[in-house]
C-alpha positions as CSV (number, residue, x, y, z in Angstrom):
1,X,149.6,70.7,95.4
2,X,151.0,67.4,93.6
3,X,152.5,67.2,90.3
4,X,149.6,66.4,87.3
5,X,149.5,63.5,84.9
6,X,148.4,63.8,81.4
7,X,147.7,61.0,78.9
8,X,148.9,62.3,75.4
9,X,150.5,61.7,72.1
10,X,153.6,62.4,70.7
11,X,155.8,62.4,67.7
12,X,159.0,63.2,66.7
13,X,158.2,63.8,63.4
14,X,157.9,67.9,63.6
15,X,158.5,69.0,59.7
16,X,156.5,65.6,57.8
17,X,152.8,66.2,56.5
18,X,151.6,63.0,58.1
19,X,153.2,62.3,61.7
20,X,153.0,58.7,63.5
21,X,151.9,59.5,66.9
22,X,152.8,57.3,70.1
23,X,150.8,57.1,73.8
24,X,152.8,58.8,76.8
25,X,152.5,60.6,80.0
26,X,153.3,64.2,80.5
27,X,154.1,64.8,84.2
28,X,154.1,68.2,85.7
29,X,155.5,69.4,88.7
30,X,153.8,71.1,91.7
31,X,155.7,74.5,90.8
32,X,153.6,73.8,87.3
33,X,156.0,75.6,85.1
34,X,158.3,71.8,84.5
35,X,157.4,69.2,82.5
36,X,158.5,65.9,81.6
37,X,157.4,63.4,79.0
38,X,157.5,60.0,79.3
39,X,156.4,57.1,76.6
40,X,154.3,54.4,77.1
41,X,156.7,52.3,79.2
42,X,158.1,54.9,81.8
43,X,161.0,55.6,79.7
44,X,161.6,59.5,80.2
45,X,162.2,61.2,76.8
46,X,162.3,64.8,77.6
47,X,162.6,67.5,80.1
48,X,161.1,70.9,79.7
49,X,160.1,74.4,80.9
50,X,156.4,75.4,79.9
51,X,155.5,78.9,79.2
52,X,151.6,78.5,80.0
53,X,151.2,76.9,83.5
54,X,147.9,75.9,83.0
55,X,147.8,72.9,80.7
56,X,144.2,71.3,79.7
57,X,143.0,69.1,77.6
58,X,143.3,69.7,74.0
59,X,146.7,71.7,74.4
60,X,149.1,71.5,71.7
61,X,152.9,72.0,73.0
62,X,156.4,72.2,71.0
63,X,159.7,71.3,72.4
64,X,162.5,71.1,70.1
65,X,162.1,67.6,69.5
66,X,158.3,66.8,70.2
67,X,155.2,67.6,69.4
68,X,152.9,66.3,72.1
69,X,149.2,67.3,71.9
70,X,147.7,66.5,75.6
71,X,144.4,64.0,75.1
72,X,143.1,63.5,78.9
73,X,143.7,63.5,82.6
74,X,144.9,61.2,84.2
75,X,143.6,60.8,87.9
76,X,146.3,59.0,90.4
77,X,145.1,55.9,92.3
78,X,142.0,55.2,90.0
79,X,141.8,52.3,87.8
80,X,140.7,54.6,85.0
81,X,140.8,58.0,83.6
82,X,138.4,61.1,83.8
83,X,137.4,61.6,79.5
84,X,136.9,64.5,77.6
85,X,135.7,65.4,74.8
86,X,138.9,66.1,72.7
87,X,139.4,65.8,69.2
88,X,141.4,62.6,68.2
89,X,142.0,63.9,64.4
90,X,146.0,65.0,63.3
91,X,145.8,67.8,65.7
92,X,147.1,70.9,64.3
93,X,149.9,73.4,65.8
94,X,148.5,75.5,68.7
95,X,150.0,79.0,70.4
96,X,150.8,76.5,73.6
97,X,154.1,75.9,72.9
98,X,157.3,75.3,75.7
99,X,161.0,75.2,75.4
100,X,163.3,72.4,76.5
101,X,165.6,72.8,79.9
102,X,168.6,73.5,77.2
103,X,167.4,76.8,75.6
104,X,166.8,80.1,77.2
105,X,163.5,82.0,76.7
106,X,164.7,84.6,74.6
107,X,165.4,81.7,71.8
108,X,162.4,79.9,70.7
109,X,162.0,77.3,68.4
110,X,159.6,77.9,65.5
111,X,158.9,74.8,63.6
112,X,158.7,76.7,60.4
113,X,161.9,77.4,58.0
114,X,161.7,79.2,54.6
115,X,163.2,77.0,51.7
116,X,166.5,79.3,50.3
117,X,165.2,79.6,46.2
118,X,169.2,80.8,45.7
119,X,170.4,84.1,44.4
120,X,168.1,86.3,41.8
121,X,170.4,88.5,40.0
122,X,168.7,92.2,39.0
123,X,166.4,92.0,36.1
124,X,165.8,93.9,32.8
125,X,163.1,96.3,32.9
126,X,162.1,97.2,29.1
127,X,161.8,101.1,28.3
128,X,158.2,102.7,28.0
129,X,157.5,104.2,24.9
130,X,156.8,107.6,25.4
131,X,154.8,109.6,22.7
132,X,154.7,113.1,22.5
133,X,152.0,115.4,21.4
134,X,153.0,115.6,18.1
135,X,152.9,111.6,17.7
136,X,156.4,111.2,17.5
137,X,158.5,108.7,19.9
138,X,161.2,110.3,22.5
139,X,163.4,108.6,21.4
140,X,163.0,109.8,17.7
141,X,162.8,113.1,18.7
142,X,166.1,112.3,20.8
143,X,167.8,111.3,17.6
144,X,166.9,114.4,16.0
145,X,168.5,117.0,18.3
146,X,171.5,118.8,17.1
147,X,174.9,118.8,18.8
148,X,176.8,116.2,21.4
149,X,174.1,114.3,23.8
150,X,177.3,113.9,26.2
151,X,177.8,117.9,26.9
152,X,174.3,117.8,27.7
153,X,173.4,120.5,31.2
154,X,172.2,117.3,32.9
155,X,175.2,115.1,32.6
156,X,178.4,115.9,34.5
157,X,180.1,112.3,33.0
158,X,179.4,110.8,29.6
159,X,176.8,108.1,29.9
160,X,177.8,104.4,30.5
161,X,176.3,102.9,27.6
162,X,176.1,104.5,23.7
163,X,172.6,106.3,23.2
164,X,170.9,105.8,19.9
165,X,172.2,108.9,18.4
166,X,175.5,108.2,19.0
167,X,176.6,107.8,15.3
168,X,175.6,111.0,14.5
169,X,177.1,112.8,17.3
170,X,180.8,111.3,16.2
171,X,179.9,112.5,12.6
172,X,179.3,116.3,14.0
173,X,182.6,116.5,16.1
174,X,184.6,115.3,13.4
């Protein structure tokens, strides 16, 4: 089996909105699992591994510094090309994607990358209002009970910030 040409279109321009996309040739060996891309004048621009080996028409591929989306076949010896029907539009991403001869498999590149909003510091929660059944607030009938909130059976440790009957509990223990 011979290596495969492919007329396509690449760009370099992986993160932008609206890429500028250039003619080349994707040429892939007879093992069909290595790739290389070359521009419009035989210049080679990249070497890489793909992790599909069956490339088609209408394939988008990733290497880490390309986007190529693969537009035709291109037949050796013939003065033209065999067409097909391929959209010509900004192609989008595809699941085809291939890793350049410098990365391992287990590392692939992603395209995508979260912008870092900084650190959010913990936040205030206001108290609920809690009525009991005798329409007064808890925390009313919190102020109302006798004696030192601190020595209370469910605190071992005095609380960390006053409570709102504190006042009246330094008032009793005096």
């Amino acid at each position: 089996m011979e290596s495969q040409e492919f007329i396509v279109l690449y760009t370099h321009q992986k993160m932008k909105k609206s890429k500028v996309w250039q003619d080349g040739i994707l040429k892939i060996t007879h093992l069909g699992n290595k790739a290389i891309l070359y521009d419009d004048k035989g210049a080679c621009l990249e070497s890489l591994f793909l992790k599909c080996l069956e490339v088609k028409p209408g394939d988008d591929l990733e290497s880490d510094r390309y986007l190529i989306t693969v537009e035709e076949v291109k037949v050796a010896g013939a003065i033209g090309t065999v067409k097909q029907n391929v959209n010509k539009e900004a192609p989008e991403l595809n699941s085809r994607t291939f890793i350049s001869s410098g990365r391992s498999l287990g590392c692939q590149p992603s395209g995508l990358k979260r912008k870092f909003t900084g650190f959010q510091g913990p936040r205030q929660v206001p108290k609920k209002m809690v009525i009991m059944e005798s329409g007064e607030s808890a925390a009313s009938h919190e102020a109302k009970k006798t004696g030192p909130t601190i020595f209370s059976p469910f605190y071992s440790m005095p609380p960390l910030f006053p409570t709102v009957g504190k006042k009246d509990v330094n008032n009793i223990l005096a």
